[in-house]
C-alpha positions in Angstrom: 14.5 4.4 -37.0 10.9 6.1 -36.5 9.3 2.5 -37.1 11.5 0.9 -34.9 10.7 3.5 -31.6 6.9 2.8 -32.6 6.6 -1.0 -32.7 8.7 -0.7 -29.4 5.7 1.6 -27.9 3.1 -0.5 -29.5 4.8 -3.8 -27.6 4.8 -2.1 -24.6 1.2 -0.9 -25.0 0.1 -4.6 -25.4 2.4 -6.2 -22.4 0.8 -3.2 -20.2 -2.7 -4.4 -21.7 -2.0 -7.8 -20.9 -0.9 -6.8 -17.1 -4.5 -5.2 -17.3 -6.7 -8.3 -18.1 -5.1 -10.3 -15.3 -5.7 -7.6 -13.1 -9.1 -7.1 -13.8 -9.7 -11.3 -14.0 -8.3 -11.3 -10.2 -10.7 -8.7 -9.0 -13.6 -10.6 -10.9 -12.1 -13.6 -9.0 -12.7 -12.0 -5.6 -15.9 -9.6 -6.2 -19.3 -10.1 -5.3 -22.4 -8.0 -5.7 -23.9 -6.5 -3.0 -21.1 -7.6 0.1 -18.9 -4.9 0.8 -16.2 -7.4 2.5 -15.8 -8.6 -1.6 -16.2 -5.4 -3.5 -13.8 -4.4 -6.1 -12.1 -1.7 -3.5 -11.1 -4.2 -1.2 -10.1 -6.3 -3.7 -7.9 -3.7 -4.9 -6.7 -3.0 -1.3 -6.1 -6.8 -0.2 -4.8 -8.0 -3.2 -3.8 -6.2 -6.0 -1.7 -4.1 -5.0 0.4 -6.0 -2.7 0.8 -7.7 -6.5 1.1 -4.8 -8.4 1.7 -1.5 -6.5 -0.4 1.5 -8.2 -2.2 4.3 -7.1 -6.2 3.4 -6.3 -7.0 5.9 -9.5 -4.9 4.1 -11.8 -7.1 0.6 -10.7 -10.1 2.3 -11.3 -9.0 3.5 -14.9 -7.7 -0.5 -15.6 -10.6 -1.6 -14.5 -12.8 0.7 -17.0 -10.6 -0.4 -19.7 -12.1 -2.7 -22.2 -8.9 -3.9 -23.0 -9.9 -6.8 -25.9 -10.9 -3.1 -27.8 -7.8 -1.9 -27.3 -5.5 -4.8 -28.3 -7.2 -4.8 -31.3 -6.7 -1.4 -32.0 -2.9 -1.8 -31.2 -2.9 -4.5 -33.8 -4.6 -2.6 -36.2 -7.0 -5.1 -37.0 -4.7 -7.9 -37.6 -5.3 -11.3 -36.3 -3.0 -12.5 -33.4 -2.5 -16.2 -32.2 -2.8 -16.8 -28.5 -0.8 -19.5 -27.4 -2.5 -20.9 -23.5 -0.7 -23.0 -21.8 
């Protein structure tokens, strides 16, 4: 039962990382050094989260996760096929 309630939170751990790389691969989309019409607040503010609603100090802490560290570490090391379509 225990292992069962863990690989549940480790799935949802990884579908919430996953949320987190296309959130921070849109603001990398729509940032640019240096113009404060493109920076990653008003990136935030136009466009992600009329996509995903959140709180402006949860986008900061996605966009300081490395989040290719912490699949890994979700995995436990194991290797993992990515299927792109």
């Amino acid at each position: 039962m225990q292992k069962t309630v863990i690989k549940r939170q480790e799935s949802r751990r990884v579908n919430a990382l996953k949320r987190y790389a296309i959130i921070q691969s849109l603001v990398a989309e729509r940032y640019e050094v240096g113009n404060q019409s493109k920076s990653k607040a008003q990136a935030y503010r136009q466009h992600i989260n009329n996509l995903y609603p959140m709180g402006e100090r949860t986008f900061w802490r996605i966009m300081g996760t490395n989040v290719q560290q912490e699949i890994e570490k979700v995995n436990h090391g194991q290797m993992s096929l990515n299927f792109v379509s």
